[in-house]
C-alpha positions in Angstrom: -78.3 185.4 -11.4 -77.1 188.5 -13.1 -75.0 191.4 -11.1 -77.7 193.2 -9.5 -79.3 190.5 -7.9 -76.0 188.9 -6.6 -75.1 192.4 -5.6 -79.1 192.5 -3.7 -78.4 189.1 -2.5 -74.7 189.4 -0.6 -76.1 193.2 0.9 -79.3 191.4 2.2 -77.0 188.5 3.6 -74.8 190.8 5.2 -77.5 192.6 7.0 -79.3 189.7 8.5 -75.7 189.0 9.8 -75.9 192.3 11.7 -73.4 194.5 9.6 -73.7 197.7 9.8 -73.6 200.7 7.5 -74.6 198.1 4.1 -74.2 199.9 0.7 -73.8 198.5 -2.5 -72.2 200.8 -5.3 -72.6 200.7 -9.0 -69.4 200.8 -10.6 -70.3 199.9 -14.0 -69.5 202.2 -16.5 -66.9 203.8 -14.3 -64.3 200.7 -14.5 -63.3 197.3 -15.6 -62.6 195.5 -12.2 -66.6 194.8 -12.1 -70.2 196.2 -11.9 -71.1 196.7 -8.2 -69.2 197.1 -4.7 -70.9 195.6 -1.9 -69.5 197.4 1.4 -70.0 196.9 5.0 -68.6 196.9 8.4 -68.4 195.0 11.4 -67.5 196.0 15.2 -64.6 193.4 16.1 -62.3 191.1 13.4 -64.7 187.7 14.5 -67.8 189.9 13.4 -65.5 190.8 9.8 -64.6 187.0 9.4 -68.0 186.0 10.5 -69.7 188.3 8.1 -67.2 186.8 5.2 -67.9 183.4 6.1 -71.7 184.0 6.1 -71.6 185.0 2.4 -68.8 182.7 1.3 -71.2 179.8 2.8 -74.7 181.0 1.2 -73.6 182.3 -2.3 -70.7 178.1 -2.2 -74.6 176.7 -1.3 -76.1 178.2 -4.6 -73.0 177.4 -6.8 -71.5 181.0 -6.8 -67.2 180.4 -5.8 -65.5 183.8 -5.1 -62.8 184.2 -8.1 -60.5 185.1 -4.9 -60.4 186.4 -0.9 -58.3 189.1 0.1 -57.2 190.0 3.7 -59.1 187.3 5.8 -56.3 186.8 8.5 -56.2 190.4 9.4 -59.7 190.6 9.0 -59.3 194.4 9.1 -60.9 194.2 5.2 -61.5 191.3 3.3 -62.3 190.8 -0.1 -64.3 188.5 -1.5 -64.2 188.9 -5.6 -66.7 187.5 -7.8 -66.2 189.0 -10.4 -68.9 191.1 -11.4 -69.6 192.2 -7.8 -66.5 192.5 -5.2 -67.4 192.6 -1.3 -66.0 194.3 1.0 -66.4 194.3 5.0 -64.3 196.4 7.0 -64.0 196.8 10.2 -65.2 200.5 11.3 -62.3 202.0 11.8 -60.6 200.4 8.3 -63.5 201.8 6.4 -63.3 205.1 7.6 -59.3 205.0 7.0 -59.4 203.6 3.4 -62.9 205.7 3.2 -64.1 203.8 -0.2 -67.3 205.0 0.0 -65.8 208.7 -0.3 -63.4 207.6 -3.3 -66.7 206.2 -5.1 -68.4 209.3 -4.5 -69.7 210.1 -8.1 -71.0 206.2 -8.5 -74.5 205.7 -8.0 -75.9 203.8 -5.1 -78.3 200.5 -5.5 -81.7 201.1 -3.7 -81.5 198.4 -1.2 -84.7 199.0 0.9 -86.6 196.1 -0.4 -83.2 193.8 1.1 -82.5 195.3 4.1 -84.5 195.5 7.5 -85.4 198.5 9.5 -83.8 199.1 12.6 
């Protein structure tokens, strides 16, 4: 599975999860740390741990391991790294505080309309 598609494949679990505001964000070219951000928010800390849990379970079922999680017992943002694609679900409020999407500005963003549903 290369980047993109485990990049396609996280956003498309997070959305059929119900998180809101999914965006993935190629960083390639722009650093070393990997090739895409996957970002997304939930309402409450369960939804956050839910929505972690969701793609920790799916991506363990096809053999993909997370290099490492970050911030699951707050659950205010965790990170899940692997490797070349690092998730990230925030709660609302902790996006808009640590406003990533704003700091990656000038990074192109992954067409994900053939992954996520209309609402």
């Amino acid at each position: 599975m290369t980047a993109l598609e485990l990049a396609k494949k996280v956003a498309a679990l997070l959305d059929a999860k119900k998180a809101k505001d999914v965006e993935a964000i190629d960083i390639n070219g722009l650093t070393t740390i990997g090739d895409y951000f996957v970002v997304a928010s939930g309402s409450s800390t369960s939804q956050t741990k839910a929505l972690a849990d969701e793609v920790e379970e799916k991506l363990s079922q096809l053999g993909v391991e997370p290099k490492r999680v970050e911030g699951y017992n707050s659950a205010a943002w965790i990170l899940l790294d692997y490797s070349d694609v690092i998730v990230h679900v925030f709660l609302e409020e902790a996006r808009e505080f640590y406003s990533l999407d704003r700091l990656w500005a000038d990074a192109p963003r992954v067409d994900l309309s053939d992954v996520l549903t209309q609402d």
